[in-house]
C-alpha positions as protocol buffer text, in pm:
chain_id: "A"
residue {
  index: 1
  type: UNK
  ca { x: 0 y: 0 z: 0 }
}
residue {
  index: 2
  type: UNK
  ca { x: 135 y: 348 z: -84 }
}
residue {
  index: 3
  type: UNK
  ca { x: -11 y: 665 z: 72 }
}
residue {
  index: 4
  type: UNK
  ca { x: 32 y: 1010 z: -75 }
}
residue {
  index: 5
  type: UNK
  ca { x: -117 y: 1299 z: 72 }
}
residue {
  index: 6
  type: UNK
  ca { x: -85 y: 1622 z: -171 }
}
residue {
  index: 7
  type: UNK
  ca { x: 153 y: 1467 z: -367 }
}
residue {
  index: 8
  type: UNK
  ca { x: 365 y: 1378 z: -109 }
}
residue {
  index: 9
  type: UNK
  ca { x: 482 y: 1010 z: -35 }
}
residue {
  index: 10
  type: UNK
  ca { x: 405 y: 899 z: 355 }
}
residue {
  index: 11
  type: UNK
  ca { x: 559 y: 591 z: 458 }
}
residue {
  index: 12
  type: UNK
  ca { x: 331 y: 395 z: 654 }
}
residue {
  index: 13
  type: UNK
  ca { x: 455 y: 196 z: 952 }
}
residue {
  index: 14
  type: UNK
  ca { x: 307 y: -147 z: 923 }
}
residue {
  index: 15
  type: UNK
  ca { x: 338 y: -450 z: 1215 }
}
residue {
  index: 16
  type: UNK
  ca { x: 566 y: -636 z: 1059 }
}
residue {
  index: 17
  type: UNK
  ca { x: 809 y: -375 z: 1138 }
}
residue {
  index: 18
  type: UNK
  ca { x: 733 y: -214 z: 1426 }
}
residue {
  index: 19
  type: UNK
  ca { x: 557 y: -465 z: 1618 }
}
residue {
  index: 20
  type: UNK
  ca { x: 217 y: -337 z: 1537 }
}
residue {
  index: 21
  type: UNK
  ca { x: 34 y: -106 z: 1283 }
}
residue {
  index: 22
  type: UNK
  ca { x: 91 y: 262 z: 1385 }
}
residue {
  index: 23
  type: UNK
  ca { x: -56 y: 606 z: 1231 }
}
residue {
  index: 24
  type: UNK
  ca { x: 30 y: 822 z: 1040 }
}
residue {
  index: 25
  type: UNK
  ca { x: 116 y: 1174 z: 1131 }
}
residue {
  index: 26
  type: UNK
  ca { x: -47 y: 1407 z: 864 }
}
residue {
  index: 27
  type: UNK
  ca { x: -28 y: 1742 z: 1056 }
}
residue {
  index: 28
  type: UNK
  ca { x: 268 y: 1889 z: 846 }
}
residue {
  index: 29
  type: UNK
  ca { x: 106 y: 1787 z: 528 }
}
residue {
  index: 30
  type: UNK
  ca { x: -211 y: 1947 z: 516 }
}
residue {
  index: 31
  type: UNK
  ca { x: -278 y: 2303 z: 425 }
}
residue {
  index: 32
  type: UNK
  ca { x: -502 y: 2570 z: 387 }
}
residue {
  index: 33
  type: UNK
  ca { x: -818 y: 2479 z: 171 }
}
residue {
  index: 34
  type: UNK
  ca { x: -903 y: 2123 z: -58 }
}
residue {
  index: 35
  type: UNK
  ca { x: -638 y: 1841 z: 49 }
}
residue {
  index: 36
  type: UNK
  ca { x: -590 y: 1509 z: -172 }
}
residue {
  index: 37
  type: UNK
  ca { x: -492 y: 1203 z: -1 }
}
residue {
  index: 38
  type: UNK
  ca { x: -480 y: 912 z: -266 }
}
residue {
  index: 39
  type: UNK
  ca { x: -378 y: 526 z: -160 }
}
residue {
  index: 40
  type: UNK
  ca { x: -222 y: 300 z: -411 }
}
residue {
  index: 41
  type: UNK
  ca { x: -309 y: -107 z: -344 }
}
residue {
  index: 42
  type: UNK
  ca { x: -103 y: -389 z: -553 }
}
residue {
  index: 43
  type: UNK
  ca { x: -381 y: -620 z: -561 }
}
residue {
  index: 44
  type: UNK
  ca { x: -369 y: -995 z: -671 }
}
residue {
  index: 45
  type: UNK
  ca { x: -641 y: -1143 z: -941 }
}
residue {
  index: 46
  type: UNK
  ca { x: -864 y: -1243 z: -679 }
}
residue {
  index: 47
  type: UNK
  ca { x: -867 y: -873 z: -501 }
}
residue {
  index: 48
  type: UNK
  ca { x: -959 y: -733 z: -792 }
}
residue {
  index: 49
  type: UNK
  ca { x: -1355 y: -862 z: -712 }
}
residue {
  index: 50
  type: UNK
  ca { x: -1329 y: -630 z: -424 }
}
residue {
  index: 51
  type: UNK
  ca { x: -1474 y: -291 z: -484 }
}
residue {
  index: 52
  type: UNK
  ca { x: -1569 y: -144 z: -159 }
}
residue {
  index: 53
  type: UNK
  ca { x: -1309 y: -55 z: 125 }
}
residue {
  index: 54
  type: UNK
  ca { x: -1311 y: 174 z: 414 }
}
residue {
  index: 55
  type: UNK
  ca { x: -1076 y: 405 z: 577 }
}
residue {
  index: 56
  type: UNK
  ca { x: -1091 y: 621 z: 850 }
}
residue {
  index: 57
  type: UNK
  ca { x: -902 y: 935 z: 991 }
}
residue {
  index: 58
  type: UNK
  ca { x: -906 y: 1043 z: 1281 }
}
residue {
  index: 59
  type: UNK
  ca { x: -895 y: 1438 z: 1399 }
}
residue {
  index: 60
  type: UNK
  ca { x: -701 y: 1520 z: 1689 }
}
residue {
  index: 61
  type: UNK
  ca { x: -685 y: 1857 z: 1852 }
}
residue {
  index: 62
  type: UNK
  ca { x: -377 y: 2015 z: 2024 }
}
residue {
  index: 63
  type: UNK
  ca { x: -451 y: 2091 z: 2392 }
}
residue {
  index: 64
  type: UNK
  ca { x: -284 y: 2347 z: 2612 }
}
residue {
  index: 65
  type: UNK
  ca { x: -108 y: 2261 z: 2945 }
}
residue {
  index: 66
  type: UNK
  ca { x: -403 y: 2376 z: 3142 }
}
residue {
  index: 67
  type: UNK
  ca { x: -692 y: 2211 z: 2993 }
}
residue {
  index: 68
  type: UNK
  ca { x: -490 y: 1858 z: 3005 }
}
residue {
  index: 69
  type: UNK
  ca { x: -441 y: 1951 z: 3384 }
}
residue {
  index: 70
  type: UNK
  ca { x: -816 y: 1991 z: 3443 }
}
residue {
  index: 71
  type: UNK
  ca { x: -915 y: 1659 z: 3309 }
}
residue {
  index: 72
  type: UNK
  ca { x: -764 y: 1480 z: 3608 }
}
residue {
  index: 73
  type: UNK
  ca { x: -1032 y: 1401 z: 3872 }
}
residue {
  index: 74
  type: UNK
  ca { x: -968 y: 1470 z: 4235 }
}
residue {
  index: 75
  type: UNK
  ca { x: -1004 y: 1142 z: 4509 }
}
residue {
  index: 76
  type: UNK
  ca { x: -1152 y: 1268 z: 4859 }
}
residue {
  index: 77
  type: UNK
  ca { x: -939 y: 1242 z: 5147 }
}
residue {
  index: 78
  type: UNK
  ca { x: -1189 y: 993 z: 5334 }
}
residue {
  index: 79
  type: UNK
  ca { x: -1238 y: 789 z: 5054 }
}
residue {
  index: 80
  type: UNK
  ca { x: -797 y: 745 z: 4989 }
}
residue {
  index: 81
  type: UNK
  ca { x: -769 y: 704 z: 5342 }
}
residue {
  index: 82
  type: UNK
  ca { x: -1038 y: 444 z: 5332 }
}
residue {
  index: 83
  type: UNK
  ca { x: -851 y: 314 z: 5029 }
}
residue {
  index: 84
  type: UNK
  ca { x: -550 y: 254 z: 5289 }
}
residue {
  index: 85
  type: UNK
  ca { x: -703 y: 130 z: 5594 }
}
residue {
  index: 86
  type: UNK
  ca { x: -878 y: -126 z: 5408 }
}
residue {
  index: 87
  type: UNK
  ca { x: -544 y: -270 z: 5318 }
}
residue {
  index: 88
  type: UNK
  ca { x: -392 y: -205 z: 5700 }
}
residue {
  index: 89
  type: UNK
  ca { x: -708 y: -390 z: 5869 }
}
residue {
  index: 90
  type: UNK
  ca { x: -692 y: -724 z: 6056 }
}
residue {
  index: 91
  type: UNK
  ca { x: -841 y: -990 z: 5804 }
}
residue {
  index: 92
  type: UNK
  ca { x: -1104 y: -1203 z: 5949 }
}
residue {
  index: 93
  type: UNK
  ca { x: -961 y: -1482 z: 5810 }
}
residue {
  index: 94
  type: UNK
  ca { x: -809 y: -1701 z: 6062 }
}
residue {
  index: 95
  type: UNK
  ca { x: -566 y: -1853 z: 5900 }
}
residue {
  index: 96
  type: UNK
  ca { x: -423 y: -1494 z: 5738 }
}
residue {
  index: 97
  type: UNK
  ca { x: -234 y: -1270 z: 6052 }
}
residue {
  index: 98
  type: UNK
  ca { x: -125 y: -943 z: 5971 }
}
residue {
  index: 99
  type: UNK
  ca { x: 235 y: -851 z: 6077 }
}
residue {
  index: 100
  type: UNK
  ca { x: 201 y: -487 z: 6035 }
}
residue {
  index: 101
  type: UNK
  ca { x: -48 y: -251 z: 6182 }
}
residue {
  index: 102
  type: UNK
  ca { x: 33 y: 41 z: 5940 }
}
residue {
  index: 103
  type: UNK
  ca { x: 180 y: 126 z: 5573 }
}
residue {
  index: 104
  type: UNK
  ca { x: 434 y: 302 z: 5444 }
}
residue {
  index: 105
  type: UNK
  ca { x: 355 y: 562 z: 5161 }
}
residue {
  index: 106
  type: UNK
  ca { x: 667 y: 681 z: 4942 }
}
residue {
  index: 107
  type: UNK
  ca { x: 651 y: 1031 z: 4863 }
}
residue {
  index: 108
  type: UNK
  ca { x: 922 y: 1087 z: 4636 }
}
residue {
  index: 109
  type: UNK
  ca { x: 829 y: 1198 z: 4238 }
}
residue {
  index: 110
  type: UNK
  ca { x: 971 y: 905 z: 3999 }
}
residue {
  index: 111
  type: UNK
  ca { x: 1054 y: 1193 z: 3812 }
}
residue {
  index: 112
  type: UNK
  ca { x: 1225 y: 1441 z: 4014 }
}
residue {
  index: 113
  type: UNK
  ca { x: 1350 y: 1219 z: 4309 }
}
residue {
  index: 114
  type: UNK
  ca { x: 1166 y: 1492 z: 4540 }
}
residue {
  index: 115
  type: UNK
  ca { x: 801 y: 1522 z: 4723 }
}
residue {
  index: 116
  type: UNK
  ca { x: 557 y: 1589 z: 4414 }
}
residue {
  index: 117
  type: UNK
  ca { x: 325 y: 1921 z: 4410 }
}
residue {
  index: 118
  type: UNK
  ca { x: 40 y: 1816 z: 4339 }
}
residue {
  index: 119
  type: UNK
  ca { x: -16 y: 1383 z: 4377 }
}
residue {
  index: 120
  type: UNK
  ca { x: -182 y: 1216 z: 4084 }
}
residue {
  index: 121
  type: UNK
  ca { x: -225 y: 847 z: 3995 }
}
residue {
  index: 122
  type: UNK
  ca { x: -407 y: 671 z: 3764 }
}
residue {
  index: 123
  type: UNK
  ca { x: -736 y: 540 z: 3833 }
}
residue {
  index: 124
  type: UNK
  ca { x: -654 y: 195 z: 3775 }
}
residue {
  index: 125
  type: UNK
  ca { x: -344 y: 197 z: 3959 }
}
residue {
  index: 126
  type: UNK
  ca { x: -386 y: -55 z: 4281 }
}
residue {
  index: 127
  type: UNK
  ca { x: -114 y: 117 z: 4496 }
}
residue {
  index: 128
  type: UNK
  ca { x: -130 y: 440 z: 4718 }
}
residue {
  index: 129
  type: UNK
  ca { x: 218 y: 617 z: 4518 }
}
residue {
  index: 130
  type: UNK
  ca { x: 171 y: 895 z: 4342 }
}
residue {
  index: 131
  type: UNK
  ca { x: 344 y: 1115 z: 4102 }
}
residue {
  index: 132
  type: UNK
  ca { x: 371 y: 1489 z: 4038 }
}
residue {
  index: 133
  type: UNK
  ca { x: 117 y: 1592 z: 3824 }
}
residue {
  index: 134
  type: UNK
  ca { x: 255 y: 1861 z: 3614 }
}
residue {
  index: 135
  type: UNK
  ca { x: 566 y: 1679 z: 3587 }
}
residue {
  index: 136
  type: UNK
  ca { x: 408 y: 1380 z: 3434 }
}
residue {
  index: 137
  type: UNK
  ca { x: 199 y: 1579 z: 3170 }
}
residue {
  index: 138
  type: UNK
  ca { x: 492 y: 1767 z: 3046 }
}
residue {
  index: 139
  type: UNK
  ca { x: 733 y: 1486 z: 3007 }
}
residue {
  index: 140
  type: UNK
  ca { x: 505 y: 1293 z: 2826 }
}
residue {
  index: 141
  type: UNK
  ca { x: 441 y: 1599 z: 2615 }
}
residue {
  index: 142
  type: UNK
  ca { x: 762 y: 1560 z: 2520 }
}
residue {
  index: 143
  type: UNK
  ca { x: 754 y: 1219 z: 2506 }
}
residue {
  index: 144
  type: UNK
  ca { x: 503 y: 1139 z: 2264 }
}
residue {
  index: 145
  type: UNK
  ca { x: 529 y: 1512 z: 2106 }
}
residue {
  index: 146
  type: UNK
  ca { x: 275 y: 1505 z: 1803 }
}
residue {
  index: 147
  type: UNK
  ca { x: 238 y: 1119 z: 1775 }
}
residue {
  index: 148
  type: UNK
  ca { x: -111 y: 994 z: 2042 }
}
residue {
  index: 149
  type: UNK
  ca { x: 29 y: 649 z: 2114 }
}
residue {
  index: 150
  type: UNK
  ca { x: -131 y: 502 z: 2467 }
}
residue {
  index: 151
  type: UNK
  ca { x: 194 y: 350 z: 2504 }
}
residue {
  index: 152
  type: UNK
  ca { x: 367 y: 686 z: 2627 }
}
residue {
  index: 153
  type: UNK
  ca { x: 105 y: 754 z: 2906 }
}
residue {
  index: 154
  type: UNK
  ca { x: 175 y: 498 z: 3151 }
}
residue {
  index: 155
  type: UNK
  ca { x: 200 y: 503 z: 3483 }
}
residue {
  index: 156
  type: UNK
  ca { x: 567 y: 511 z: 3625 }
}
residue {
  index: 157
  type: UNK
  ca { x: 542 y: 304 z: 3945 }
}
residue {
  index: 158
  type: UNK
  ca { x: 281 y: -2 z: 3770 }
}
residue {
  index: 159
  type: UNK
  ca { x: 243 y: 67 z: 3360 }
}
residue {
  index: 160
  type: UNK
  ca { x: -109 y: 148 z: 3396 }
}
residue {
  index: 161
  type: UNK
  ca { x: -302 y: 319 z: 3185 }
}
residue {
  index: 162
  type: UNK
  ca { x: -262 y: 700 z: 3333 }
}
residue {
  index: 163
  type: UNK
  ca { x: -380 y: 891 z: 2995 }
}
residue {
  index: 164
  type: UNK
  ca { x: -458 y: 1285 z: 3076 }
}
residue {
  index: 165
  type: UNK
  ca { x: -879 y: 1214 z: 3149 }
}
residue {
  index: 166
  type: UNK
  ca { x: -771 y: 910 z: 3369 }
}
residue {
  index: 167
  type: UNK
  ca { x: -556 y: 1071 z: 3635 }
}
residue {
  index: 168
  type: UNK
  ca { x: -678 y: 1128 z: 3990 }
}
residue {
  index: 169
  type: UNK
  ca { x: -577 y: 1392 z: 4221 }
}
residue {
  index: 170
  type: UNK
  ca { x: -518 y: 1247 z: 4561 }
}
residue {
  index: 171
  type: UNK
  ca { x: -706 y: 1433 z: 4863 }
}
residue {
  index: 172
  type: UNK
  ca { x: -522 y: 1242 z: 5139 }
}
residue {
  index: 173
  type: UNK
  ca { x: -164 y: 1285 z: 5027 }
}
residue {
  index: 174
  type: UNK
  ca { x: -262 y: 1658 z: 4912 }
}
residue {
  index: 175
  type: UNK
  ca { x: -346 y: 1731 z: 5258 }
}
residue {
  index: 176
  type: UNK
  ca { x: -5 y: 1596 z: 5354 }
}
residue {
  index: 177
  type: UNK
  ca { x: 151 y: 1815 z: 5134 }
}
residue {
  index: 178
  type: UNK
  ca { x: -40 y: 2076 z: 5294 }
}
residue {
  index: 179
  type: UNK
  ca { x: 70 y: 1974 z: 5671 }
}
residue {
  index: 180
  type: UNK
  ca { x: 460 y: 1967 z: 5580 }
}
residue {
  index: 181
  type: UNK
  ca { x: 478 y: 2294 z: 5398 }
}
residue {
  index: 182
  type: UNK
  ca { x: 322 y: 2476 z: 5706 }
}
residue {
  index: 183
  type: UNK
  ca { x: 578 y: 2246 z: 5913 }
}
residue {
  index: 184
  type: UNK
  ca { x: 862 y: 2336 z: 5678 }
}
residue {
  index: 185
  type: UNK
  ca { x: 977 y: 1949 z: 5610 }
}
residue {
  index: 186
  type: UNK
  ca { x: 897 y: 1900 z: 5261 }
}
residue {
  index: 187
  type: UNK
  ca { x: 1256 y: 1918 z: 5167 }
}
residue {
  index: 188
  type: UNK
  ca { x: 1307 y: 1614 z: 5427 }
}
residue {
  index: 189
  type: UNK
  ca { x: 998 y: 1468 z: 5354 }
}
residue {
  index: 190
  type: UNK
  ca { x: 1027 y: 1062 z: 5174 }
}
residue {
  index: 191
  type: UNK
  ca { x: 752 y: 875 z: 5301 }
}
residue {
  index: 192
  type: UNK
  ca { x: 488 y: 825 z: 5557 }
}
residue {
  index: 193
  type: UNK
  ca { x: 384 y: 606 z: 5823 }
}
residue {
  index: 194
  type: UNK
  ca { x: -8 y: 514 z: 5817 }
}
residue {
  index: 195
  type: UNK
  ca { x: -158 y: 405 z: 6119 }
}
residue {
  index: 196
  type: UNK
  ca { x: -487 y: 170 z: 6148 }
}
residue {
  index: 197
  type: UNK
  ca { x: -663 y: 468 z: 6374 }
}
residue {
  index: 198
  type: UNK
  ca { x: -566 y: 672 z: 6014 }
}
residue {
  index: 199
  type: UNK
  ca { x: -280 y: 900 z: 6166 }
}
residue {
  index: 200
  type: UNK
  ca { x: -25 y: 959 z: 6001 }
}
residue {
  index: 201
  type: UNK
  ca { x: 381 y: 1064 z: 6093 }
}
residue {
  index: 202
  type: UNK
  ca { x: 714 y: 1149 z: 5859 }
}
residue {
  index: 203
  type: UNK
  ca { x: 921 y: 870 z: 5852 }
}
residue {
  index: 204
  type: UNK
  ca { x: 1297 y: 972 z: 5900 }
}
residue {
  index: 205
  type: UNK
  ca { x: 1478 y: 941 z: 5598 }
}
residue {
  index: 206
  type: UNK
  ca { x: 1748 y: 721 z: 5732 }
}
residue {
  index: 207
  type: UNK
  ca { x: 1444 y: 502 z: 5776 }
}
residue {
  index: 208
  type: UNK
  ca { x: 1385 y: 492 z: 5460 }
}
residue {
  index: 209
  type: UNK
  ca { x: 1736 y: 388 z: 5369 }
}
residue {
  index: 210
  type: UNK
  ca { x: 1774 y: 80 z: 5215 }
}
residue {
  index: 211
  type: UNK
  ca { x: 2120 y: 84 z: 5333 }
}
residue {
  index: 212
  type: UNK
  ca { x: 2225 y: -292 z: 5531 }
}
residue {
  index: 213
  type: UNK
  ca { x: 2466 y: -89 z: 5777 }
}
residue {
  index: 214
  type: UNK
  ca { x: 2134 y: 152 z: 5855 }
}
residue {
  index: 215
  type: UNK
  ca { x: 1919 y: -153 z: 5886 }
}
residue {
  index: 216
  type: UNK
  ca { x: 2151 y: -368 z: 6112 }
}
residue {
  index: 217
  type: UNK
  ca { x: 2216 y: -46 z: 6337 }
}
residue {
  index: 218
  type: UNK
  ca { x: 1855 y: 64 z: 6432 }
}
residue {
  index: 219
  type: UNK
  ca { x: 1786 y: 7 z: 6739 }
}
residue {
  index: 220
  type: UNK
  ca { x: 1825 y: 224 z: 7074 }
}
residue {
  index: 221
  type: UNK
  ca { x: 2006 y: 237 z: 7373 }
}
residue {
  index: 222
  type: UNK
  ca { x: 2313 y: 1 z: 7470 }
}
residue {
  index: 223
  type: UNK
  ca { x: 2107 y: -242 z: 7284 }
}
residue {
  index: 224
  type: UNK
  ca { x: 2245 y: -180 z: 6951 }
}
residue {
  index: 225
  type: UNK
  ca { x: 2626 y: -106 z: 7137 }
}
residue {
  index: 226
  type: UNK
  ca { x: 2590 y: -501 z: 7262 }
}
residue {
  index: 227
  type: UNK
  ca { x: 2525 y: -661 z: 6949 }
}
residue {
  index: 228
  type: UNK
  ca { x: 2792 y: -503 z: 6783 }
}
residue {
  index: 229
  type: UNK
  ca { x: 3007 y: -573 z: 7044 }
}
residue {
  index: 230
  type: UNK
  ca { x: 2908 y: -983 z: 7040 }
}
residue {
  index: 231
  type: UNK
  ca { x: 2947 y: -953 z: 6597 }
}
residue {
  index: 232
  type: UNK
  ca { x: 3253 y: -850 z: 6663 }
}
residue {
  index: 233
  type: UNK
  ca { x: 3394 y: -1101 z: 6919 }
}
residue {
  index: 234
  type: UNK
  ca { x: 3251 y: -1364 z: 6708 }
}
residue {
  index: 235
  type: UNK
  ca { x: 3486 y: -1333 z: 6427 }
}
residue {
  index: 236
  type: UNK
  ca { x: 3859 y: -1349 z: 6646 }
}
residue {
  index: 237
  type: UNK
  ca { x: 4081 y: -1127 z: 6503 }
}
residue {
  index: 238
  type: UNK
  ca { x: 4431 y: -1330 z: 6352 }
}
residue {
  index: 239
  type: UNK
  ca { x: 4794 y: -1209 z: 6549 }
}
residue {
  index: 240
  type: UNK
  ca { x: 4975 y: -992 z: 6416 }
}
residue {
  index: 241
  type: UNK
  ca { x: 5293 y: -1138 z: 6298 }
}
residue {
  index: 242
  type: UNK
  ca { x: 5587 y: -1012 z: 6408 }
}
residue {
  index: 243
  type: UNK
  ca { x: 5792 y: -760 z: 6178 }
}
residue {
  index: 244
  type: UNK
  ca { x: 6085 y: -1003 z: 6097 }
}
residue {
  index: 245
  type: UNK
  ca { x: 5847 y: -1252 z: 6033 }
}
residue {
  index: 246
  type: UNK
  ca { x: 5601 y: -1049 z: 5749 }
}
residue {
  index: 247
  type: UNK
  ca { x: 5916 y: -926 z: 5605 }
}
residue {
  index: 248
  type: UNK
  ca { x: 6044 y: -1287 z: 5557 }
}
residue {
  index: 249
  type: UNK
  ca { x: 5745 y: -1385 z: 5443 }
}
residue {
  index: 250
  type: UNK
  ca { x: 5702 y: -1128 z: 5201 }
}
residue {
  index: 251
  type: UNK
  ca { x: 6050 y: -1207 z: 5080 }
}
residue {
  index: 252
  type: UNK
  ca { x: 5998 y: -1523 z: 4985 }
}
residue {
  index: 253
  type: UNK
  ca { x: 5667 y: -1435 z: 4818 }
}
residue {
  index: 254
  type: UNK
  ca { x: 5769 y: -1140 z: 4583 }
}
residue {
  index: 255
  type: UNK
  ca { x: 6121 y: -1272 z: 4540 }
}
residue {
  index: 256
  type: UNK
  ca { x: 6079 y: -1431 z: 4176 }
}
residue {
  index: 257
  type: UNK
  ca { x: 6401 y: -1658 z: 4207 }
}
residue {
  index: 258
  type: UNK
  ca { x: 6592 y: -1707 z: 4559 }
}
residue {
  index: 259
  type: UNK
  ca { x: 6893 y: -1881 z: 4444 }
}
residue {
  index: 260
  type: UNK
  ca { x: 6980 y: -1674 z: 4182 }
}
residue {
  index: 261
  type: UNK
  ca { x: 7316 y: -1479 z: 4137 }
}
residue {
  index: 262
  type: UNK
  ca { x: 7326 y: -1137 z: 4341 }
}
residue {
  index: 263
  type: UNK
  ca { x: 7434 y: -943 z: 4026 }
}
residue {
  index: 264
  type: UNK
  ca { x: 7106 y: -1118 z: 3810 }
}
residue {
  index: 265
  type: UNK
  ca { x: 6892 y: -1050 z: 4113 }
}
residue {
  index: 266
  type: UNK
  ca { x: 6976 y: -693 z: 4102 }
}
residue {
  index: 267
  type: UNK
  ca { x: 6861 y: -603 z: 3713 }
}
residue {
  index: 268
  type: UNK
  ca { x: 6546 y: -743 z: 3829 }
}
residue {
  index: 269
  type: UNK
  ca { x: 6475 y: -587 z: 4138 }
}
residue {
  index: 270
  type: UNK
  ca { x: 6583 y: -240 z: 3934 }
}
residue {
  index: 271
  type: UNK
  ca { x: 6320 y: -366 z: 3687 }
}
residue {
  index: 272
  type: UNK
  ca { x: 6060 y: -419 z: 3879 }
}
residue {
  index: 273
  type: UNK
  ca { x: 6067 y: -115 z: 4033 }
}
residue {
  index: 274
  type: UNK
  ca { x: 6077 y: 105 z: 3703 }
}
residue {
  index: 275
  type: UNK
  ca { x: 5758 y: -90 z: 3610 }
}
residue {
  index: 276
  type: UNK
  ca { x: 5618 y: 50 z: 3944 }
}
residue {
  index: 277
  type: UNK
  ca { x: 5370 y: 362 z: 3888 }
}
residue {
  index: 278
  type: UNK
  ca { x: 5507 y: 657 z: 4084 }
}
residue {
  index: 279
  type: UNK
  ca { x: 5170 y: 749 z: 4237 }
}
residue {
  index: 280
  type: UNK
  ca { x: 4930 y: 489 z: 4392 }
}
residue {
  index: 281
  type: UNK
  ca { x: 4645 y: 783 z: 4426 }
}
residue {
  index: 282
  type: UNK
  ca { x: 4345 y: 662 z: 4256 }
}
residue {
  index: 283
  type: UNK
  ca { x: 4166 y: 909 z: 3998 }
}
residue {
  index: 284
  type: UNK
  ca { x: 3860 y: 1127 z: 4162 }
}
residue {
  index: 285
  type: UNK
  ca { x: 3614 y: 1257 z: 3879 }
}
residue {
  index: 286
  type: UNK
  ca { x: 3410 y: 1507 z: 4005 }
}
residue {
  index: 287
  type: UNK
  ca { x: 3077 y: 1565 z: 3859 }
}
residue {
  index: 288
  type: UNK
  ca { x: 2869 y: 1851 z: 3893 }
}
């Protein structure tokens, strides 16, 4: 099949290639008044029976930041915070115990690696996350620029479907937002700790730190002091040779041939050194 659209060739992008038929972008194409699209078929002897096909276009219009913002739906806080004690509560089911009598709810944007502004998420998304709002529109703005491929509004944290008209605005993480800018912690802010009575309190960043050393040192107290202490004493710590004794050892490890001639064992020892690199400092690259 060959497309031309005012006498100009468009290549179309069939599944065989890329995975899947795609459209075509006409917007550069068409100008001001009558506009001729005309598609050229190689047909076989037996297509040649067929005279009636169908085609469709569709027309897209170009949207400006703030009317894509407003199509985003906002969540009430009692109905997100019902959303997350629902997963928090006891199940009745006896042979199901629940370890954990509260959630933890990351704040950080996927996007900017800080609290978001404004927390959206798509309505099909099964987790509590969210994402900046503005962020997310603009990026996939620029993104998808002029094609309108489902594929480049997903959601960041699950792949959902998180088009413009199926975002929600989160009520219950809003009002967080809300409580740590009059606090003045959003700069420290990473996550939060849900209760089951549906408080809520920061969680420290070193908390959040998925950091082994900052795991195995929580703790309070001598407590943590005592089991470093018994790690330790554990593991016994080897002697420490005596200096005539390393330095023999050593000897006889680096020295590539004992019983050679003093005069032979000489070039080499001036050889090896040459080969040596003057400084041992390793290289620093500093990034901005």
């Amino acid at each position: 099949m060959y497309v031309f659209l005012n006498e100009e060739e468009l290549f179309v992008r069939r599944r065989q290639h890329n995975g899947k038929d795609l459209p075509l972008d006409l917007t550069e194409l068409i100008r001001e008044g009558p506009n001729t699209l005309t598609i050229h078929l190689i047909r076989s002897n037996a297509e040649m029976r067929d005279l009636v096909y169908a085609m469709a276009l569709e027309i897209l219009s170009i949207s400006i930041l703030d009317n894509t913002l407003a199509l985003a739906e906002t969540l009430p806080a009692s109905e997100s915070k019902n959303q997350i004690l629902r997963r928090i509560a006891p199940d009745t089911d006896d042979e199901i115990s629940v370890v954990s009598d509260d959630l933890v709810i990351n704040l950080v944007d996927p996007f900017t690696a800080r609290i978001f502004n404004r927390p959206v998420r798509s309505r099909f998304c099964t987790h509590q996350e969210c994402f900046d709002h503005e962020t997310f529109v603009r990026t996939r703005a620029s993104t998808s620029r002029r094609r309108t491929l489902q594929e480049d509004w997903r959601c960041p944290i699950c792949k959902k479907d998180a088009r413009p008209q199926n975002l929600l605005i989160d009520g219950f993480l809003a009002e967080v937002h809300e409580s740590l800018s009059k606090s003045g912690q959003l700069d420290e802010a990473r996550a939060i700790t849900v209760k089951r009575d549906g408080s809520w309190t920061l969680k420290a960043e070193a908390e959040t730190s998925t950091d082994p050393t900052v795991a195995s040192g929580s703790g309070s107290g001598s407590g943590s002091g005592s089991a470093s202490t018994s790690t330790l004493s554990s593991n016994p710590v080897p002697a420490t040779p005596s200096p005539s004794t390393s330095n023999s050892a050593k000897r006889k490890a680096t020295d590539p041939a004992p019983f050679m001639p003093a005069s032979q064992r000489l070039k080499l020892e001036n050889r090896a050194s040459d080969a040596r690199p003057a400084d041992t400092e390793p290289n620093v690259i500093v990034l901005d």
